[in-house]
N, C-alpha and C positions, 0 to 999 in steps of 0.2 A: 967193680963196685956196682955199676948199673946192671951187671948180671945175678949179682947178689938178693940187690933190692929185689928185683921180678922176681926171684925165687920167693922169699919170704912174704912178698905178695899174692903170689898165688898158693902156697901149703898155709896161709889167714883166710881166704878165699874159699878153698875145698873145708876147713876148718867149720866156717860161717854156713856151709852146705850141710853137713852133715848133722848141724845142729836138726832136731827135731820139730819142724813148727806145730806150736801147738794152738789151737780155737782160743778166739780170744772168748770170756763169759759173757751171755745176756740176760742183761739187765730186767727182773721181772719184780714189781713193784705190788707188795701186799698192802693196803691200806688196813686198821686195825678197827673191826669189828665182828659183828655173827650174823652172819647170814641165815636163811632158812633151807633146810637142802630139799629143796621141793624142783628140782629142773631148771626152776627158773633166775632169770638173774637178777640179785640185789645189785641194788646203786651200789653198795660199801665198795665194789669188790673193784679192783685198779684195770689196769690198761687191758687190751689181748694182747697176747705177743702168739704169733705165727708160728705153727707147728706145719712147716710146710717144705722142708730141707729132705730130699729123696735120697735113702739110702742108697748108693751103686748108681744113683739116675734113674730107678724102676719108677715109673710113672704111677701114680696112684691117692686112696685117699690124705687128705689133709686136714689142717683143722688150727682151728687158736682156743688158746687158754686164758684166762683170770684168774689173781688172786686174792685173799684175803687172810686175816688171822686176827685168832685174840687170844689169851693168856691160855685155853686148854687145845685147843685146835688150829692145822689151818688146813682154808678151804683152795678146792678147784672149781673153777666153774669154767665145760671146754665145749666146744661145739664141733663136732665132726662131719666134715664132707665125703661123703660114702656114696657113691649111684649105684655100686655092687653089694648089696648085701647079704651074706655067708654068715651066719650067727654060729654055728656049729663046724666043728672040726676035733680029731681025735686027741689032740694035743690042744690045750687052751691056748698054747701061743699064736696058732693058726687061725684062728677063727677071728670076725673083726673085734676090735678090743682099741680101747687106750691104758697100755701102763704109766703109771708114775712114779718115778723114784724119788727116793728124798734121803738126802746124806745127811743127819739131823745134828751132827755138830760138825760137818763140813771137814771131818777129816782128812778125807780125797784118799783112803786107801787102795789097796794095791789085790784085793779079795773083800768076796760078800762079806766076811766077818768082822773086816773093817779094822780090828785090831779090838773087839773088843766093840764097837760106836754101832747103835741101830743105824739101821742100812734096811729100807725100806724098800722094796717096788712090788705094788699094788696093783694088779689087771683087773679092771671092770670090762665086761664084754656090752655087747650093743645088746645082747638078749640073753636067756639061760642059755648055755651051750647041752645039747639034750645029748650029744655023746660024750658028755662027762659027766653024765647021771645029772644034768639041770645045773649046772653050777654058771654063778653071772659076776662072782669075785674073786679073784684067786690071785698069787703072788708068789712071790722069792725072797731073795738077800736073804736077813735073814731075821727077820719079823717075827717068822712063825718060831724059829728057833730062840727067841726068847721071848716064849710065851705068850706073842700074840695071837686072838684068833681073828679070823676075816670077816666074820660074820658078826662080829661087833662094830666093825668101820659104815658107818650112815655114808648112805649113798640114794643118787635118785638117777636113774635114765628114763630117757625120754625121748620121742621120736624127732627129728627137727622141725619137719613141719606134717602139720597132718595128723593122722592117725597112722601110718605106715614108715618103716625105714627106707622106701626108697627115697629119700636125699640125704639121709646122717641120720647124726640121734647127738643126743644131750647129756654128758654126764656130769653131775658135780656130787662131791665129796666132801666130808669132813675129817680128818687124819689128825683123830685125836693122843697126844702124848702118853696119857695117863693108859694104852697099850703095852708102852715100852718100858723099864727102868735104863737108866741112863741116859735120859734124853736132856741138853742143857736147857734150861726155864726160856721157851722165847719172852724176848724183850724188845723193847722199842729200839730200831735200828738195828737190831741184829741180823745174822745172813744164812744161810742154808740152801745148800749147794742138790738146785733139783736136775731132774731131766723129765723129756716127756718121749711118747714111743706111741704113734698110731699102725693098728697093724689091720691090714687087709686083705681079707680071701677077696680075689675079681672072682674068681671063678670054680666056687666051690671045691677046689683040689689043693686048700693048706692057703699059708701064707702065702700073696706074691707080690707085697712091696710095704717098707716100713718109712714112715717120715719121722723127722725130728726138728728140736729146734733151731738147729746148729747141723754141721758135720763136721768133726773133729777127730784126732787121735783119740782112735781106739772105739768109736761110736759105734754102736751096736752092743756095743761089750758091760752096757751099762749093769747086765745082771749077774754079772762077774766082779766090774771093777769100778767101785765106785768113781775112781778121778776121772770117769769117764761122762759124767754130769757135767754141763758144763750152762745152768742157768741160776743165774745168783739171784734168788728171791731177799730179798731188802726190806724187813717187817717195816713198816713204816707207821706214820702216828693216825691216830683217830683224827677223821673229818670234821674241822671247825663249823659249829652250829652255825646254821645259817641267820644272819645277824635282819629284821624286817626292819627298812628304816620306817619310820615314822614324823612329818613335818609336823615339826614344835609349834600350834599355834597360840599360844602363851597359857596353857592349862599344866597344871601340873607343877608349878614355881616360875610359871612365865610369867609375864606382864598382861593380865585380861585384857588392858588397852588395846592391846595389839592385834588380839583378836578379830579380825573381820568377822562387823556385822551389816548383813547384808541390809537395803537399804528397800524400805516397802513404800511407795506412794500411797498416800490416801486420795479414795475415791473421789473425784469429782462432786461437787452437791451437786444435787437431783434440781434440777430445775423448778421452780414453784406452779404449782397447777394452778390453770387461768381460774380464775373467782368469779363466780356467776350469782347472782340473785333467785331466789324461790322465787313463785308465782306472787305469795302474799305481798310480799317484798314490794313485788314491782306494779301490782294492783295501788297500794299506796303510794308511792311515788312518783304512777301516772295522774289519781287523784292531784295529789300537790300539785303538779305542773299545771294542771286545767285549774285549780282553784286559783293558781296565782296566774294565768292568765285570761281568767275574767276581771281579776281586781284590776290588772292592767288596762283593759279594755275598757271599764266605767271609764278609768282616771282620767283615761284621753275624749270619751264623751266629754 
């Protein structure tokens, strides 16, 4: 019996093994507004979350993302750590770039066509790529295959700091719907199942190391197979205006009484200036004293 047990104990065991672990999703949090796509970052736009998970363990650049949305679009706003800059390469996957995918009703299929579901991933490069005849957008899934073009997607790059790419650059995006037919209406709390992809030439000779958000089954393969996303953006509500208190000091249906009035002392009076007599004045009034006494003077004779 106890040899049995151990049997069936361990063919649950190898059972439990063979299951497939799969990534668990992270959690990226769009607040609901518009942004301006000018490089720079609006308040609206929610947390970063770390684009910093190394394909293979290849060392290289990184970066974090934000989000936002509102009823036609939603945005990226990503900041890229780059100290090697390569803008050009013969293949646009090579060259530095962030892609983004977006599985826009979160299918999770098994191919770009998704079954039917836009399946977006969108490459903006850190500069024109000048061995692809200048191009700075480009893409897959399958976008272009229902009638989107790239060169209607609003984008801005930008250096990260400086006037130069040596330390990053700046992309944000707008990834308007009204591209695609078939896209479900985002709505408040709804989810859509993105991915991110930084790719870096070190040293001018192609790609040589991709980060992401995660690493999971099947990553890398994001522009193949969609379930291969594994960041659950979360349309979330518009920012509550900001409320300015104001202390009620009885105006407005208060009690005037209560209003502090401040309290002013009156001046002190002025002291009164000493009184002095004119010359005429005091001409007469020596007179009188001498005439009364001389009267005094007889009386005592």
């Amino acid at each position: 019996m106890k040899k049995f047990l151990a049997l069936v104990l361990c063919a649950a065991l190898f059972a439990v093994l063979a299951i497939p672990v799969t990534a668990a999703t992270v959690p990226i949090n769009a607040p609901k507004g518009t942004p301006v796509i000018d490089g720079e970052k609006d308040d609206i736009y929610g947390d970063f979350v770390a684009i910093d998970s190394m394909h293979e363990g290849t060392p290289g650049a990184t970066g974090r993302v934000a989000s936002a949305w509102d009823d036609a679009n939603i945005y990226f706003y990503a900041e890229i750590f780059d100290t090697t800059p390569n803008h050009n390469h013969n293949n646009d996957w090579e060259g530095d770039s962030l892609e983004i995918f977006i599985d826009w009703n979160s299918a999770k299929g098994d191919d770009t066509y998704n079954d039917g579901n836009p399946y977006w991933q969108i490459r903006i490069h850190s500069s024109p790529n000048e061995d692809t005849g200048g191009t700075q957008i480009s893409g897959g899934g399958n976008f272009a295959d229902m009638g989107g073009d790239y060169q209607a997607i609003p984008y801005s790059v930008k250096p990260l700091e400086g006037n130069n790419f040596n330390s990053g650059y700046i992309v944000e995006v707008a990834m308007p719907i009204a591209l695609n037919s078939g896209i479900n209406s985002l709505a408040e709390n709804g989810t859509v199942m993105v991915s991110f992809q930084i790719n870096d030439n070190q040293e001018d000779m192609g790609r040589s190391s991709m980060a992401y958000i995660i690493i999971g089954d099947d990553t890398s393969q994001e522009w193949q197979w969609p379930h291969a996303c594994y960041g659950l953006l979360t349309l979330g509500a518009a920012p509550a205006p900001a409320v300015v208190e104001v202390e009620d000091l009885g105006a407005g249906g208060g009690d005037p009484a209560e209003i502090p009035v401040p309290v002013v002392e009156a001046p002190a009076p002025a002291a009164p200036a000493p009184v002095t007599a004119d010359p005429i004045t005091l001409i007469v009034l020596g007179s009188l004293i001498s005439a009364a006494g001389v009267v005094i003077a007889r009386k005592r004779k």
